[in-house]
C-alpha positions in Angstrom: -3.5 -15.8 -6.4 -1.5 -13.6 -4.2 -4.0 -10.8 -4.4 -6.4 -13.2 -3.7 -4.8 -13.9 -0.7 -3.9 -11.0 0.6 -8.0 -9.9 0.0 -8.9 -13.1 2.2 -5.9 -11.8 5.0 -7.4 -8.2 5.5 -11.4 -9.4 5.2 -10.5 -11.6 8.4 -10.0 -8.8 10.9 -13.0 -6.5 11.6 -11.5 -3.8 12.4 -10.4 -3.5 8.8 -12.7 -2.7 5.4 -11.5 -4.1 2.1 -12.0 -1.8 -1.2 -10.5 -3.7 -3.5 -7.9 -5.1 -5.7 -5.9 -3.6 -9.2 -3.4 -5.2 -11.1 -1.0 -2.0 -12.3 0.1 1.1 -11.5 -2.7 2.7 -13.8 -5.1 0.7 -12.1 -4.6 1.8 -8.7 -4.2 5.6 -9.5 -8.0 5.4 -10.9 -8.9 3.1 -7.9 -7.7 5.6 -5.7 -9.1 8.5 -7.6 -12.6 6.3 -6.9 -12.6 4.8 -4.1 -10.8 7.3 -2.0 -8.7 4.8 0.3 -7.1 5.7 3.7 -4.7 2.8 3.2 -2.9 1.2 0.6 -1.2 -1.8 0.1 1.2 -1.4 -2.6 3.3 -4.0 -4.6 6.5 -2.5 -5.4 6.6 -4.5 -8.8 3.6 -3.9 -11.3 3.0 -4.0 -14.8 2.7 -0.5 -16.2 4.2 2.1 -13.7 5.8 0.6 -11.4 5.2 0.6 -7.8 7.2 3.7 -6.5 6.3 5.8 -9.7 2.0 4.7 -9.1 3.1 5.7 -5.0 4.1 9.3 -5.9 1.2 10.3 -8.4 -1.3 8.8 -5.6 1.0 11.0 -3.1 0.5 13.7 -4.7 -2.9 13.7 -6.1 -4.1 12.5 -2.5 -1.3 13.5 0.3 -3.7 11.9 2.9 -3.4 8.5 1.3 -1.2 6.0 3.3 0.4 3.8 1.7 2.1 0.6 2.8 4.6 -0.8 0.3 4.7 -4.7 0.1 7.5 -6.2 -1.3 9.9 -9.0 -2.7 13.2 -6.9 -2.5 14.9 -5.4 0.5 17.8 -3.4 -1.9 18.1 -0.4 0.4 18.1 1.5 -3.0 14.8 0.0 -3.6 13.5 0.8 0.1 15.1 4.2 0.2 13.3 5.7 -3.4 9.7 4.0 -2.1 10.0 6.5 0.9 11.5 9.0 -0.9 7.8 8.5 -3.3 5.6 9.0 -0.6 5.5 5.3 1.1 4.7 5.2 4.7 5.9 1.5 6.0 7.8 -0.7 3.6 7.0 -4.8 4.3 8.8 -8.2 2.7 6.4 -10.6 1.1 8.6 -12.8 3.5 7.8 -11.1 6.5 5.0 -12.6 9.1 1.4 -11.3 8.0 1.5 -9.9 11.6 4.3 -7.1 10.1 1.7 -6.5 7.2 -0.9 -6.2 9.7 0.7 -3.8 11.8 1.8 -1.8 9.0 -1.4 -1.2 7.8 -2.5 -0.4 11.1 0.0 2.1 12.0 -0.6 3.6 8.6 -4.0 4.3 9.0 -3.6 5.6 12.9 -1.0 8.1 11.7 -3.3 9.5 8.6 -6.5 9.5 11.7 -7.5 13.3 12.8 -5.6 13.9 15.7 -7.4 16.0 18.9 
C-alpha cells in the first residue's frame, strides 16, 4: 500500500515521470539495469539485500544514479552507512511529502549536465 502511495504522490506533479515500483533489493538492481533511472527512491528496509547494500551495487554499476533514501529510522549509524553507499538525500517516512519532494528534486538537479 505504501508503494502504492508513494506511485500516486510522484504521478501528481508534472514535472516528474514515474518508472516504476520493486519490492527488494534484487528487484531494483534489475529495474535500474532496465529502466535506467535518474532518480531513485529507495527504502532503507527490503526483503533480500537490504536497502544500503541494493544502494551501493546501483552506485556502482550506474554512478549517475541518484538516489534518495526513504526511511523509518533516523539511527545516525543507519544514516551515516546509507551515505557512505552512495545515497544522495536521506528522508523519514514521517517527514512532510514536501521533504520527499524536494529530495527528489534536488537529486535529480545535481545529477542534470551542468553548462
Amino acid at each position: 500500500m505504501a508503494r502504492a502511495g508513494l506511485e500516486l504522490f510522484i504521478q501528481a506533479y508534472h514535472d516528474l515521470e514515474y518508472l516504476g515500483q520493486v519490492g527488494s533489493g534484487e528487484e531494483a538492481i534489475e529495474f535500474c539495469n532496465q529502466a535506467e533511472p535518474d532518480v531513485i527512491v529507495m527504502d532503507m528496509k527490503l526483503p533480500g539485500i537490504d536497502g544500503i547494500a541494493t544502494t551501493a551495487r546501483i552506485r556502482r554499476a550506474h554512478p549517475d544514479v541518484q538516489v534518495v533514501a526513504l526511511s523509518s529510522f533516523n539511527e545516525q549509524e543507519l544514516v551515516d552507512r546509507a551515505f557512505q553507499a552512495g545515497v544522495n538525500r536521506y528522508v523519514l517516512k514521517t517527514s512532510p511529502a514536501h521533504d520527499l519532494l524536494d529530495a527528489i528534486r534536488k537529486a535529480h538537479i545535481s545529477n542534470a549536465p551542468q553548462a
